[in-house]
C-alpha positions in Angstrom: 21.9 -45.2 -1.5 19.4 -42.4 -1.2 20.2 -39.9 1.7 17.3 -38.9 4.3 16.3 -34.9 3.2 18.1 -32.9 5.6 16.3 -31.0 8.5 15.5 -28.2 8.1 17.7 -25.2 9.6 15.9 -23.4 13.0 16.2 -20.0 11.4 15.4 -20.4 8.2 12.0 -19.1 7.0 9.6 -19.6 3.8 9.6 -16.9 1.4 5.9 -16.2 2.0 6.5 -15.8 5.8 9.3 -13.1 4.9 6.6 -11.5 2.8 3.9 -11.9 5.1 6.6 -10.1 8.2 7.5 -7.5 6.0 3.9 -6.2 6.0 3.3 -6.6 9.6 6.4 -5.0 10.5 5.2 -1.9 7.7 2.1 -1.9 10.0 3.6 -1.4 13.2 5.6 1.0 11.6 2.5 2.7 10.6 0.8 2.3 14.0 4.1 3.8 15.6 3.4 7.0 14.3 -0.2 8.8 14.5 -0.4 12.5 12.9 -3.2 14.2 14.2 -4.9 17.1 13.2 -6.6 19.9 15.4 -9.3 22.8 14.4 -9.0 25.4 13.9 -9.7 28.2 17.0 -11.0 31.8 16.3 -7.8 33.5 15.1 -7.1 30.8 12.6 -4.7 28.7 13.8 -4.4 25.3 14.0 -3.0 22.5 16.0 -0.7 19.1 14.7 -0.2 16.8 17.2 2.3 13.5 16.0 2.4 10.9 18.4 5.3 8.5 19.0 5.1 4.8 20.2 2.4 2.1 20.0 0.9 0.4 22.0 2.1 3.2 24.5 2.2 6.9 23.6 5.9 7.7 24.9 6.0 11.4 22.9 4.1 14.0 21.7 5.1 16.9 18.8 2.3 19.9 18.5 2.8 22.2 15.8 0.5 25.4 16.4 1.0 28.0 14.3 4.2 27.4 13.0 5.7 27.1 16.5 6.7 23.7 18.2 6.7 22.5 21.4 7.3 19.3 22.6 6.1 17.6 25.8 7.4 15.5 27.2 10.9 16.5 26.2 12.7 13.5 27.2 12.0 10.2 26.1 10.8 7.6 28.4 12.9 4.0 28.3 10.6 2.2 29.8 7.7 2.9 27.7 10.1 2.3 24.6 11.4 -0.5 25.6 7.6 -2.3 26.3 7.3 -0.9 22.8 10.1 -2.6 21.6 8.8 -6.0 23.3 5.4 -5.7 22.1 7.1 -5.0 18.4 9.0 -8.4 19.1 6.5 -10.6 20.2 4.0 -9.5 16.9 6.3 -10.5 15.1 7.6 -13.7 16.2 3.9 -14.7 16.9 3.2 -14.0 13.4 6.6 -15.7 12.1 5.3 -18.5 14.3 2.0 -18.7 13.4 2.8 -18.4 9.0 5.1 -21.4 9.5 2.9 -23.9 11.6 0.4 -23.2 8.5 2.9 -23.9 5.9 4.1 -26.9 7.8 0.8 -28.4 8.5 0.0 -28.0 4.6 3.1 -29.5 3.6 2.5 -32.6 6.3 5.5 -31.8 7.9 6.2 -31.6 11.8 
């Protein structure tokens, strides 16, 4: 007797959607981290400002002149952690969103 395919574990994903993630989460990556650069003012120097976080800016490094400040100095949880949501929900959307394609191809519910 043939046996019925088996179902399909929850938590297993198709190659091309762990391709597809690793990208988007390389781009938030990216996003989470913005160096700037200033002009120059009339003695020459020059400002660097990097930014931390995405969607919301929770800290910011300038470099002027060789000398670094930081402000604010302390790191704010809440702003990380609605980073850290808005991290998780991109990707589970996109997860989400890459299977239901492949699935809908494939004639599968």
């Amino acid at each position: 007797m043939s046996e019925p395919p088996k179902q399909r574990r929850f938590w297993q994903l198709h190659l091309s959607t762990a391709v597809f993630l690793m990208f988007v989460a390389g781009g938030l990556i990216a996003a989470n981290f913005r160096l700037t650069r200033g002009l120059s003012d009339a003695n020459g120097d020059y400002e660097i400002r990097s930014m931390y976080g995405f969607p919301l800016r929770f800290q910011r490094i300038y470099y002027s002149s060789g000398f670094e400040y930081s402000q604010p100095t302390f790191v704010p949880t809440t702003k990380v952690l609605a980073d850290v949501v808005v991290f998780v929900f991109v990707i589970a959307t996109s997860a989400f969103f890459c299977e239901w394609l492949i699935r809908r191809r494939e004639g599968k519910p």
